[in-house]
C-alpha positions as CSV (number, residue, x, y, z in Angstrom):
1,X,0.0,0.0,0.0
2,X,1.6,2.7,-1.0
3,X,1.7,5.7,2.0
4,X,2.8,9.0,-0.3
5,X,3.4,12.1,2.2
6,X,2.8,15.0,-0.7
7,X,1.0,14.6,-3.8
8,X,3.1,13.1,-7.2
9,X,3.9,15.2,-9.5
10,X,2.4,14.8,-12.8
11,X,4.5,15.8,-15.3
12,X,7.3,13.3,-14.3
13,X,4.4,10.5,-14.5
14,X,3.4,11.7,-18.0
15,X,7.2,11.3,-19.1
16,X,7.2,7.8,-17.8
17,X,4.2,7.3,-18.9
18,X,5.3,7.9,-22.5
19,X,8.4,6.4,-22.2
20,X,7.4,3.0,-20.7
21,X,4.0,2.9,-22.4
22,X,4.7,0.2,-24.1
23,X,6.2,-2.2,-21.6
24,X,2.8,-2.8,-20.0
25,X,1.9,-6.3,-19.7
26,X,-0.7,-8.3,-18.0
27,X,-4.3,-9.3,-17.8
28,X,-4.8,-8.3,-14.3
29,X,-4.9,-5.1,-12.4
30,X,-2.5,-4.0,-9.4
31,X,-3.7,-4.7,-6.4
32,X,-2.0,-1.1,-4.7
33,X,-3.8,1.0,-3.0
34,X,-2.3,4.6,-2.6
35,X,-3.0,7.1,0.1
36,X,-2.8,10.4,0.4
37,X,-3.0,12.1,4.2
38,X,-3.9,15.3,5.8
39,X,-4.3,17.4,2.8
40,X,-4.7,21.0,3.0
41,X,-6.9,23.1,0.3
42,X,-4.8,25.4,-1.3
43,X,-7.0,28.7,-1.7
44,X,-5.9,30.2,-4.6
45,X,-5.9,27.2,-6.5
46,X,-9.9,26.6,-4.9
47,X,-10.5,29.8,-7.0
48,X,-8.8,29.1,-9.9
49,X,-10.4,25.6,-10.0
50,X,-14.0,27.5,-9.0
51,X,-13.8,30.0,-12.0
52,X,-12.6,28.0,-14.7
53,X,-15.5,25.3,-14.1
54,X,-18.2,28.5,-13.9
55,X,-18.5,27.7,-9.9
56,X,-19.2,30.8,-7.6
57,X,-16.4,31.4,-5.5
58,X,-16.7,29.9,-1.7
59,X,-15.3,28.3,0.9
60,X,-17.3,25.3,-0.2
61,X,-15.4,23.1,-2.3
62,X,-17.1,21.8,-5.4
63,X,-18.2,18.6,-5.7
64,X,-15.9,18.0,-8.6
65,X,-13.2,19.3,-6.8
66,X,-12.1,16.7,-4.7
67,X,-11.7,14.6,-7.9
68,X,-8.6,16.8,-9.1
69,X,-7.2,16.9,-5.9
70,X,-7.4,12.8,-6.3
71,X,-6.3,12.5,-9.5
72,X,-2.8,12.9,-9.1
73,X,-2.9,9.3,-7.2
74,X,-4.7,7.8,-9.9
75,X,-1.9,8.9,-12.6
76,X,0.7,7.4,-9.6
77,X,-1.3,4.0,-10.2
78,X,-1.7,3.9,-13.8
79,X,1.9,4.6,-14.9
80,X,3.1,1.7,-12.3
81,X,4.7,-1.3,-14.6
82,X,2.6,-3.8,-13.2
83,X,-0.4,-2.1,-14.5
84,X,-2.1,-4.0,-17.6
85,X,-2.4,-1.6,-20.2
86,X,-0.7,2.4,-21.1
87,X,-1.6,5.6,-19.6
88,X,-1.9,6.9,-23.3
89,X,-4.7,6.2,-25.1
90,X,-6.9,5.3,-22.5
91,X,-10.5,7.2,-22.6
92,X,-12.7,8.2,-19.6
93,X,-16.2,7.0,-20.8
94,X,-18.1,7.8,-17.2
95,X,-17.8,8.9,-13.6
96,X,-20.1,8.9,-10.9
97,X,-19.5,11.5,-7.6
98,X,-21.1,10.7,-4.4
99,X,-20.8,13.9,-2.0
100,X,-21.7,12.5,1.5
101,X,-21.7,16.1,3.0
102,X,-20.1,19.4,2.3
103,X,-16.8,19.9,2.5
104,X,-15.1,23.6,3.4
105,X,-11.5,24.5,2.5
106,X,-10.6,25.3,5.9
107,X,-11.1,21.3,6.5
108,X,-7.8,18.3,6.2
109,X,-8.3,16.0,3.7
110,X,-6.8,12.1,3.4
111,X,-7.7,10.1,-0.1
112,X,-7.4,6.9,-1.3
113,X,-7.2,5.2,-4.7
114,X,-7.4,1.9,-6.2
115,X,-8.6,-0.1,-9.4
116,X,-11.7,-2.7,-9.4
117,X,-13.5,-4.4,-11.9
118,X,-11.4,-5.2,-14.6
119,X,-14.1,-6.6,-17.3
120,X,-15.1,-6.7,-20.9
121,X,-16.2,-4.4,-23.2
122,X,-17.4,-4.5,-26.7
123,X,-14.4,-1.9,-27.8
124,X,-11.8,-3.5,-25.6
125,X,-11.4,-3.8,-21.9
126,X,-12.9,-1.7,-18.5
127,X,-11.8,-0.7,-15.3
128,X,-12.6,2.0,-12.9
129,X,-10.4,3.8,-10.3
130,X,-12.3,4.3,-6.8
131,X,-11.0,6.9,-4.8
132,X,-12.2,8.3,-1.3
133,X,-12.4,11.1,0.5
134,X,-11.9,11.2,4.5
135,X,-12.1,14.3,6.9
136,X,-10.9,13.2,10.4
137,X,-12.2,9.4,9.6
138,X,-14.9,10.3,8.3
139,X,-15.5,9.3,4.7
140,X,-17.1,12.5,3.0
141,X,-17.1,11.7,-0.9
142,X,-16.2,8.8,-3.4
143,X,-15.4,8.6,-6.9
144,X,-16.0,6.5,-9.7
145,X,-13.7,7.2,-12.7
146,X,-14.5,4.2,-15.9
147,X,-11.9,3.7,-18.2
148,X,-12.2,2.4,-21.5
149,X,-8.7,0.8,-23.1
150,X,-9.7,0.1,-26.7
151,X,-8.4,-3.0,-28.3
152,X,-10.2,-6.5,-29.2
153,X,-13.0,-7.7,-27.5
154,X,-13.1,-10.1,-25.0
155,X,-15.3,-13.6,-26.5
156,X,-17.7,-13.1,-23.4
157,X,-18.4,-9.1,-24.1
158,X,-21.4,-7.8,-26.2
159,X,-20.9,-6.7,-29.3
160,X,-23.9,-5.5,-30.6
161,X,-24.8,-1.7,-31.1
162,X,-27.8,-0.6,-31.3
163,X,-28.9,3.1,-32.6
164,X,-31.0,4.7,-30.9
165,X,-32.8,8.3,-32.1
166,X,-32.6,11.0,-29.5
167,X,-35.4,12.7,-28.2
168,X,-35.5,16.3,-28.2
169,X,-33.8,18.3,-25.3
170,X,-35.7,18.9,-22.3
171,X,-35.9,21.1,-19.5
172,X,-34.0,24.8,-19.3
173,X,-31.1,25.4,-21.1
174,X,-27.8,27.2,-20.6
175,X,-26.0,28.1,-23.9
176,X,-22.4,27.8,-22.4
177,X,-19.2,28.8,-24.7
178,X,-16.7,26.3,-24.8
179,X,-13.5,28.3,-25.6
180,X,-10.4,26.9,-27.3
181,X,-7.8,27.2,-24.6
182,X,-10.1,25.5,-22.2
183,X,-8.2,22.6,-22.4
184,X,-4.9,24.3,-21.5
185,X,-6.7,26.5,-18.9
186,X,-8.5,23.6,-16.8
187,X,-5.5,21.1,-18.0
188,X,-3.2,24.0,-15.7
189,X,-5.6,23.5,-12.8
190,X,-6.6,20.1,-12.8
191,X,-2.8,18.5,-14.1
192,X,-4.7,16.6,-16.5
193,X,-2.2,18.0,-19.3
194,X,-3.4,15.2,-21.8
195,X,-2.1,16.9,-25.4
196,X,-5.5,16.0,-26.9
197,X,-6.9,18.6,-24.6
198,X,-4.3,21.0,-25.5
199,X,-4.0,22.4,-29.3
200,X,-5.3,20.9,-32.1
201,X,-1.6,20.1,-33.4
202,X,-1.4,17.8,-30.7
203,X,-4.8,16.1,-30.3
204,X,-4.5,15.2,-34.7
205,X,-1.5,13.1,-33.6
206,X,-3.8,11.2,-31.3
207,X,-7.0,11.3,-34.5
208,X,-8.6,13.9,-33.3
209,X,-9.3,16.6,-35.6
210,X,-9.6,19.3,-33.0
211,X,-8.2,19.7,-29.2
212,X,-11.2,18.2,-27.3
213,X,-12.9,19.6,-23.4
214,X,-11.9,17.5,-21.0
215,X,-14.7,15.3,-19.8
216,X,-14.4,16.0,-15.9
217,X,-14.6,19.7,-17.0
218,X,-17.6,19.3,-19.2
219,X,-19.2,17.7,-16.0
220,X,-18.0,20.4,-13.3
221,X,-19.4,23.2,-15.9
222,X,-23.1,21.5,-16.0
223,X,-23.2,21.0,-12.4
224,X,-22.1,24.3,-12.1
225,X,-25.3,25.3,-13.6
226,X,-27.1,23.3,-10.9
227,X,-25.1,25.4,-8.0
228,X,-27.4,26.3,-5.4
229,X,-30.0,23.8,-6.0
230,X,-28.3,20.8,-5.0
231,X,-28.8,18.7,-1.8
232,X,-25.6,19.1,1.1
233,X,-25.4,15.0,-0.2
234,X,-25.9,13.8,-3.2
235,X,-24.3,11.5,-6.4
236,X,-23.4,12.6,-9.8
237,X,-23.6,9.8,-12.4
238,X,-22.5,10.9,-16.1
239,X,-21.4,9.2,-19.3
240,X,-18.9,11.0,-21.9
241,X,-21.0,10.7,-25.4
242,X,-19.1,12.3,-28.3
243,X,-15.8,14.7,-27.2
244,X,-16.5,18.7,-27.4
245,X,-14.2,19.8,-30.2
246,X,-12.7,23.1,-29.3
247,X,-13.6,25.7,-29.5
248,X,-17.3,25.4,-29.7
249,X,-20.9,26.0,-27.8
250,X,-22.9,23.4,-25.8
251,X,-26.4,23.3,-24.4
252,X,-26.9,21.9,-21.2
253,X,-30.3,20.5,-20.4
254,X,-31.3,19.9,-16.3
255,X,-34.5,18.2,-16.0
256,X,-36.0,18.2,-12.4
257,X,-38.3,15.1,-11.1
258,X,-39.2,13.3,-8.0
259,X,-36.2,11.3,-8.6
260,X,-33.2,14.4,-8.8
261,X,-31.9,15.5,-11.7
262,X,-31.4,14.1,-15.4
263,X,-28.8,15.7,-17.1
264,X,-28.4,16.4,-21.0
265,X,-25.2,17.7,-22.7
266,X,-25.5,18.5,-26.4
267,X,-23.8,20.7,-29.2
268,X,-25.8,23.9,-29.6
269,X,-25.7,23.0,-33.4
270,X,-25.9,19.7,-34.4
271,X,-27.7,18.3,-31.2
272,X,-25.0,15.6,-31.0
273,X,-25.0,13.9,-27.6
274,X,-21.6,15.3,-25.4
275,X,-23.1,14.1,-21.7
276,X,-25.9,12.2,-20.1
277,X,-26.3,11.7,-16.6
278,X,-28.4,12.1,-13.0
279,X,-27.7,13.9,-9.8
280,X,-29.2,12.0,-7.0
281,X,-30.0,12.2,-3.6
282,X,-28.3,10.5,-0.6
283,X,-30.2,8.2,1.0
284,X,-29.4,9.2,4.8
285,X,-29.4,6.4,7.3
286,X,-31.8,5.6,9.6
């Protein structure tokens, strides 16, 4: 279990990433678990974080916040050797957010991170990092990150696909501008300096005919749009659809029932598909 006392640094991972990319063997995943203790919130990086996802700025963290400050463990993880496939090249199809209460930046913070569920999938093979979130014991959110490794598909996984015609948007909508250095500006704040985020010179190399939005931005900007009508607990299931090309413009559709929230990312446009998700409440014990 490996105990870090400050968190890695992420370029360093990225150039071992690229350089030992391809020495990644195996059919099973680690079994580390990394932690992270006593984690002060760094103010000015709260703000920056807080305006570059469209939050108001507070003492409350976001709920997407927590996953940044986690994220530099899940690199640590991915680029180990024993870990089955590249950290390039890997795509983030869904993530789901449970906030158990509300956490303040004046509060400690210990994580943790490990993989689960290696399993098949019709493009290739899934996993999903779990992290955790702890205030003096107390476990105060959890993340779900799924990632998709392209390749051959396992004889046991599904590989039919079935098209399905979208129904029109519903619910109030917020036109939301997607500018083209988003990518460099949330990839400064989150660390996530993947080059398909960050020009479009860099994200052709990788097929991609524009730099793309990162997905965990896409779904910090949409909850934004929910900020101040959200339960103190609560948890945030999206998928990724299609990529936001950069730069572009988005509408984001909240629809409220007796259930939460359904969520519905599309291109202002074309109507093409970017998110679709729920925000759901906690149930509290007892």
């Amino acid at each position: 279990m490996p105990a870090l006392t400050s968190p890695p640094s992420l370029l360093p991972l990225y150039a071992r990433a690229a350089v030992t990319g391809p020495l990644h063997r195996g059919s099973a995943l680690p079994g580390s678990t990394y932690t992270l203790a006593d984690q002060t919130v760094d103010a000015d990086h709260l703000v920056a974080y807080q305006k570059v996802c469209g939050f108001g700025v507070s003492d409350v963290l976001p709920p997407t916040y927590l996953h940044v400050l986690a994220f530099p463990l899940s690199v640590a993880l991915m680029t180990e050797q024993a870990f089955p496939f590249p950290l390039v090249g890997m795509v983030h199809v869904a993530n789901s957010i449970t906030q158990l209460r509300r956490v303040r930046s004046d509060e400690t913070v210990s994580f943790t991170v490990r993989a689960a569920d290696l399993r098949p999938h019709a493009a290739g093979r899934q996993f999903d990092l779990l992290a955790e979130a702890s205030v003096a014991g107390e476990t105060v959110w959890t993340g779900r990150s799924t990632y998709l490794r392209r390749g051959k598909a396992a004889d046991d996984a599904s590989k039919e696909k079935k098209r399905t015609e979208l129904a029109p948007q519903d619910g109030p909508l917020a036109l939301v501008r997607v500018p083209d250095d988003i990518g460099r500006r949330y990839g400064a704040v989150s660390g996530d300096r993947n080059p398909i985020h960050l020009h479009g010179l860099t994200a052709r190399a990788f097929g991609f005919s524009s730099a793309i939005a990162h997905g965990m931005w896409l779904k910090a900007r949409t909850l934004a749009t929910l900020e101040g009508r959200l339960d103190d607990s609560f948890t945030a299931e999206v998928a990724f659809k299609l990529p936001v090309p950069l730069p572009s413009t988005v509408a984001i559709a909240a629809t409220r029932d007796d259930a939460g929230w359904e969520l519905d990312v599309r291109a202002a446009k074309s109507g093409k598909p970017h998110l679709a998700g729920t925000v759901r409440p906690v149930a509290q014990p007892g």
